[in-house]
PLY file of the C-alpha trace (Angstrom):
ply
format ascii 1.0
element vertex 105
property float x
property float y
property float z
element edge 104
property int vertex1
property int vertex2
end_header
0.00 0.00 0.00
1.45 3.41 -0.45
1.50 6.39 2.15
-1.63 7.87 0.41
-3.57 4.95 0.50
-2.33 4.64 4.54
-3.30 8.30 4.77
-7.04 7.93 3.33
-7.78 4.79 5.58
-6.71 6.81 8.79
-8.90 9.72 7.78
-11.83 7.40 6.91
-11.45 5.47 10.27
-11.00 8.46 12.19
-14.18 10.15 10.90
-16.03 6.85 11.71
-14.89 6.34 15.10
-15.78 10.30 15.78
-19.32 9.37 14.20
-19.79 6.73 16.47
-18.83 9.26 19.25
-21.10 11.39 18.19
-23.64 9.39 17.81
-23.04 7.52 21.62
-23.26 11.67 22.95
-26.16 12.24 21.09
-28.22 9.52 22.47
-26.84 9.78 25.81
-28.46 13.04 25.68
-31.74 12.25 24.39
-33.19 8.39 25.36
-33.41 10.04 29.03
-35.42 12.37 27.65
-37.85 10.07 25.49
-37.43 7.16 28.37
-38.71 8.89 31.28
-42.07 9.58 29.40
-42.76 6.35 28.00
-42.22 4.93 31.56
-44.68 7.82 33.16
-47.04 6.75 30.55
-46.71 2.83 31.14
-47.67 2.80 34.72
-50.12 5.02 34.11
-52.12 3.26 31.78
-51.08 -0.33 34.27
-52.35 2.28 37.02
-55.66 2.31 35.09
-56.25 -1.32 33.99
-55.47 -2.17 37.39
-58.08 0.24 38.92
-60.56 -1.23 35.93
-60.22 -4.22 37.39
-60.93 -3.94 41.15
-63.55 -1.95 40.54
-65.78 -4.35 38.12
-66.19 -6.84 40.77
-67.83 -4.44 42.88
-71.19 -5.19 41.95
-70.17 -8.92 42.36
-69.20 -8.04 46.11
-72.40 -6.17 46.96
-74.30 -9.32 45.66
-72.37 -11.17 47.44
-72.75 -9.53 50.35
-76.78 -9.61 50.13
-76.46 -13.18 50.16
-74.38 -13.22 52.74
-76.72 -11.17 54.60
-79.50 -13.19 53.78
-78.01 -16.58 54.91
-78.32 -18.27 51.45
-74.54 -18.03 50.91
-71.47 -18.41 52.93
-68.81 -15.67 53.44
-66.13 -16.93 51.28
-67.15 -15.13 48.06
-67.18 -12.42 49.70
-64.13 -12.26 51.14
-62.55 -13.74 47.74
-64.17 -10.92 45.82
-62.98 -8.19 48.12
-59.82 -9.41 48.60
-59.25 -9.49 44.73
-60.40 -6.04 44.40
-58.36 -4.09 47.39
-55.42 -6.19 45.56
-56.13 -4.77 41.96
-57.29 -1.05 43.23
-54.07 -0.85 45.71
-51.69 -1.75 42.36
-53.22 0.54 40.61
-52.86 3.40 43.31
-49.26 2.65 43.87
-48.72 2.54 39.77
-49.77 6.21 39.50
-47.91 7.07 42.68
-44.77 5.59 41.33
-45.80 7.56 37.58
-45.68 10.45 39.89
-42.66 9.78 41.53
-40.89 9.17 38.23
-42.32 12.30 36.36
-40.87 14.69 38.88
-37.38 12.66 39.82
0 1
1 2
2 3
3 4
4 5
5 6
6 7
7 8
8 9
9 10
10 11
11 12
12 13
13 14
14 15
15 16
16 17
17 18
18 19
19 20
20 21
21 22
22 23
23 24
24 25
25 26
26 27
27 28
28 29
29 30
30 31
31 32
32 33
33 34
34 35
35 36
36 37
37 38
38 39
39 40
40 41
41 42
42 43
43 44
44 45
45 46
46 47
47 48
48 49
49 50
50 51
51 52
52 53
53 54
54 55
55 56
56 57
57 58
58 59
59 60
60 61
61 62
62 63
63 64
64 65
65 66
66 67
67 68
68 69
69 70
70 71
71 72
72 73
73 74
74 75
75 76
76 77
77 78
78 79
79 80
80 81
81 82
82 83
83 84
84 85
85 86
86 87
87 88
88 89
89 90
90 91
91 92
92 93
93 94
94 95
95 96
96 97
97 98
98 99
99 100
100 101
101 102
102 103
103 104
């Protein structure tokens, strides 16, 4: 190979590597900025399937309930159903808590 041929590969490599630098700064800069949404956004919408689903069994729990009061069932659907649904609504509260938390960190 001659000098100018050794020259031209240098200058080619060097520009690359200093693109890839680049490139590496640039999106150290910017995916926090793009991440941090997307994550606010995902437990917020997990915050509200979550609260979707301990609140449709309430009407299941007050039925419940009336049987229960009325002696024609025993308490473990009840206590089933309401344990399901504190479970589901208390997710769902601490998913947009931790939305919160992450919005303003």
């Amino acid at each position: 190979m001659t000098i100018a041929a050794l020259t031209a590969t240098a200058f080619v490599t060097m520009e690359e590597d200093d693109m890839v630098g680049k490139a590496k700064q640039f999106l150290g800069f910017v995916l926090p900025g793009v991440i941090r949404p997307i994550r606010v956004l995902w437990n917020e919408m997990m915050g509200f399937v979550f609260l979707c689903l301990g609140v449709i069994p309430i009407p299941s729990a007050l039925r419940a309930w009336q049987d229960f009061q009325s002696g024609s069932d025993g308490p473990f659907r009840l206590l089933l159903t309401c344990f399901f649904s504190a479970i589901m609504l208390y997710y769902g509260v601490t998913s947009f808590l931790k939305a919160k938390r992450i919005s303003r960190s």
